[in-house]
N, C-alpha and C positions, 0 to 999 in steps of 0.2 A: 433613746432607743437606737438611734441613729452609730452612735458611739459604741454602743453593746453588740450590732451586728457586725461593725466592719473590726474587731477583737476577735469575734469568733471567727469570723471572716481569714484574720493573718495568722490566728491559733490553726487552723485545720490545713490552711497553704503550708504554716511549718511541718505540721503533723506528717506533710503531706512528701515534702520533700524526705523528712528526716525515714521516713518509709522507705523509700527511694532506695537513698543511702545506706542504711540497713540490709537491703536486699541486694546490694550494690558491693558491699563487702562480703556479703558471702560468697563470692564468686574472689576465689585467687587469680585466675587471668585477668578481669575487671581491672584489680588492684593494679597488678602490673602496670597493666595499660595506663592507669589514673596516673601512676608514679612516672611513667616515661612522657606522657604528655603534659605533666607540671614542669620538670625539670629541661622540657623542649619550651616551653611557656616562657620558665625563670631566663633562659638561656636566651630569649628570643630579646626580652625586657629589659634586663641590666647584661647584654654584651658589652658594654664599653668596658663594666667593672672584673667581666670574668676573663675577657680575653686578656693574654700574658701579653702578647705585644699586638703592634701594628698589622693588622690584616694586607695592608699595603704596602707595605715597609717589601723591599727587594734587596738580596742584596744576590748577582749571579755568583758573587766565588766562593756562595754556599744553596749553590742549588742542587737539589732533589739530595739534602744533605737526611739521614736516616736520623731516628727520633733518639733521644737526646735525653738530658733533666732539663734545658732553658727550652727544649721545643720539644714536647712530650709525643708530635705525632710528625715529626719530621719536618722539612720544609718542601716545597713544590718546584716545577720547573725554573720558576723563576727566584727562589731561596725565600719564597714566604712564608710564615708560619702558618701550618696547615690547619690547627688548632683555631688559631685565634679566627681564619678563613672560613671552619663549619660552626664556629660560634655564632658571628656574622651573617652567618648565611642561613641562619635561623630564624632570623626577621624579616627575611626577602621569602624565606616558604609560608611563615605567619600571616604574614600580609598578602600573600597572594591567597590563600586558603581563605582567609575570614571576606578577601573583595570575593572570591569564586563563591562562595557559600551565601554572601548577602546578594549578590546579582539575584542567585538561585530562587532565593526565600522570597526577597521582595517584586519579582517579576513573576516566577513561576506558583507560587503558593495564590497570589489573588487570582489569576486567571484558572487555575484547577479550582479554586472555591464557587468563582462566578460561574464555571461551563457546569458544575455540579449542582447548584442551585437553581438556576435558570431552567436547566437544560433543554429538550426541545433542538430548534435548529442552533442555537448558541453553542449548544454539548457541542453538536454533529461539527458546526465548523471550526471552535476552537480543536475540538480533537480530529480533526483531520490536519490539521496545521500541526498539530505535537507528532501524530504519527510520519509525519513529511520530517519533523528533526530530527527523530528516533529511528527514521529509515539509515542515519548515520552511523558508525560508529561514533562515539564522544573524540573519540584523539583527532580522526579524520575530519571531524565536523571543528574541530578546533585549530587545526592546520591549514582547515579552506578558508576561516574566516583569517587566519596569520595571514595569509597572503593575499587574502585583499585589504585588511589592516596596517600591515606593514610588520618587521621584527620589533620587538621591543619589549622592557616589562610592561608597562601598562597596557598593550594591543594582548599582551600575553593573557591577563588577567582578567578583560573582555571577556577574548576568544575562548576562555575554557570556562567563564562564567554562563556566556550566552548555552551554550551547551549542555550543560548544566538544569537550565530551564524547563525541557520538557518531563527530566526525571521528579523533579519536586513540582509541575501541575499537572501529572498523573498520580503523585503521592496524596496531593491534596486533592482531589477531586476521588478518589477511593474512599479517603479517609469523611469527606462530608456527604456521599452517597452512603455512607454506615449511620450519620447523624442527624439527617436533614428531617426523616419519618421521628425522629422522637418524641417522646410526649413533650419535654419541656421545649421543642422548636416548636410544636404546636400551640403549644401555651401563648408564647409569645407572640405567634400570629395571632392569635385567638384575641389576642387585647389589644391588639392595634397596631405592635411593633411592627418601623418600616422596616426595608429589606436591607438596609446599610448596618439599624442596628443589629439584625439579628445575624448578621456577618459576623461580622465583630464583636459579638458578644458571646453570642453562642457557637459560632460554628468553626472560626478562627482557634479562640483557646481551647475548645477541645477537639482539635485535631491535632493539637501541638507535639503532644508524643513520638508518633513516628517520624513527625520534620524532624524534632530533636537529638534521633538515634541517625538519622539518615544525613544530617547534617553533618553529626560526628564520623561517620563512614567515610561521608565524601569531604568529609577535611585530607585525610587519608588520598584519596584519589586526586584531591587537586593539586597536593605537594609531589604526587610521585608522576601526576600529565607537567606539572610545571620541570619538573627536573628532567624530564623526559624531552622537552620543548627545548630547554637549556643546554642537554645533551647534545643535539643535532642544532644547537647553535642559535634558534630561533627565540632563545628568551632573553635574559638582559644582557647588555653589550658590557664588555668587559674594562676597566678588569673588578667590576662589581662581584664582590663574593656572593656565589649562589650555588647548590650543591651540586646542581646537572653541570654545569657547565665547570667547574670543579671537577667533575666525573671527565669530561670533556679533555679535558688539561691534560691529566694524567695517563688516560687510556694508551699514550705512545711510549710510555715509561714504564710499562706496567711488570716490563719485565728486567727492568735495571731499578726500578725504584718502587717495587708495590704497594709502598705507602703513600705515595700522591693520591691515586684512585680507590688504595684500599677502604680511607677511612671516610672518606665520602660517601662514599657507597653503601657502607656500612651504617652511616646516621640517613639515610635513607630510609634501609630497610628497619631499622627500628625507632622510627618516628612515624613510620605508616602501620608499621605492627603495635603501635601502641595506641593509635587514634584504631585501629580494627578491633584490638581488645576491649575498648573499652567502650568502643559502640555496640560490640556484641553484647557487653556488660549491662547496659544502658537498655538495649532491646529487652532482655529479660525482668531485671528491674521495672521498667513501666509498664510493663503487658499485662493486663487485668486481668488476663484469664490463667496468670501462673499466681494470683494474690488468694490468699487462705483466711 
């Protein structure tokens, strides 16, 4: 019996996804989005194998040399390959997006579930303590903690995760004030379930939807506060490839060499327009109330 449920169980999860996905392709900006965020993925993953040469490799008496067939985007101030540099600098925005997005999730998701379940004075003072984050802007509230953290990637990846926090436990705390009255949360009081499991079981996994679209959004935001941070010099210390700070490089060449800065800039804006796409895509796909 046991064996018969948990079949039916991973048959209706496939059901469930491949739904998803189905409604996920009919949207052509989705797609985009899907195909620019795999190919940032693949890119992020086996850079050793895709980049042509040595990201670090200098050589000055071929600096801010124009792009080339051995160096397809040029080289930079210092005659690096600028190529192989935004390949590189694909796993420094990865990694800071997946640490910004997990700070987020597993900090800010239990305490929007606990102030939502509890609620009473718990609600009142965890959400006065969100509303005191969110009195911030995100970039400014990421810039006070830089500088009591110190520059650096990892103070960087903290500092725009902690930030981060209050928008995913106000996501989750909306999302389990929709669920908390249901009958099947009732049920499970009703027969003795404690409050941990019915966290966790009930209230955690189906709030998951919105974290999931909103994760995807703010992957998007965390690559372009990190490049943003790297810009004005505050992110990794060089001459680590990273795209802001890349962007950084070039900005005084910009008009004897615009390809230092152009193409940086340029996998910026279509690494964040492709986590946008496709969390838009994402949004619509899971939303019950567009399903027929």
């Amino acid at each position: 019996m046991g064996s018969s449920e948990t079949e039916y169980s991973e048959r209706k999860e496939r059901g469930r996804v491949w739904e998803v996905f189905r409604r996920l392709s009919k949207r052509v900006t989705a797609l985009i989005g899907l195909v620019i965020v795999l190919l940032f993925l693949i890119s992020a993953l086996i850079a050793p194998l895709l980049a042509p040469h040595d990201p670090y490799e200098h050589s000055l008496a071929h600096k801010l040399a124009k792009p080339s067939w051995d160096y397809p985007l040029g080289r930079d101030e210092l005659g690096r390959c600028i190529l192989s540099r935004i390949i590189y600098g694909a796993r420094i925005s990865l990694l800071i997006g997946l640490i910004v997005i997990s700070i987020g999730i597993f900090v800010g998701v239990p305490v929007g579930v606990v102030s939502a379940y509890y609620g009473g004075k718990v609600d009142f003072i965890v959400q006065r303590f969100v509303d005191t984050m969110l009195a911030f802007p995100g970039i400014l509230l990421a810039l006070l903690l830089i500088a009591m953290l110190g520059v650096g990637l990892h103070n960087v990846m903290i500092a725009v995760g902690i930030s981060t926090i209050p928008i995913y436990a106000r996501l989750a705390r909306s999302s389990v004030l929709a669920i908390k009255s249901r009958q099947f949360v009732e049920a499970a009081r009703s027969i003795g379930a404690s409050h941990l499991r019915i966290i966790l079981q009930h209230l955690i996994p189906n709030s998951l939807s919105p974290i999931i679209v909103q994760s995807t959004l703010h992957m998007a935001t965390a690559i372009l506060w990190a490049a943003g941070l790297g810009f004005l010099g505050l992110g990794v210390s060089p001459p680590t490839a990273e795209w802001g700070a890349m962007l950084n490089g070039g900005r005084l060449y910009i008009r004897v060499a615009y390809h230092v800065a152009t193409f940086p800039g340029l996998m910026i804006f279509i690494t964040v327009l492709g986590f946008n796409l496709l969390g838009d895509g994402l949004r619509d796909a899971l939303d019950p109330r567009l399903k027929t």
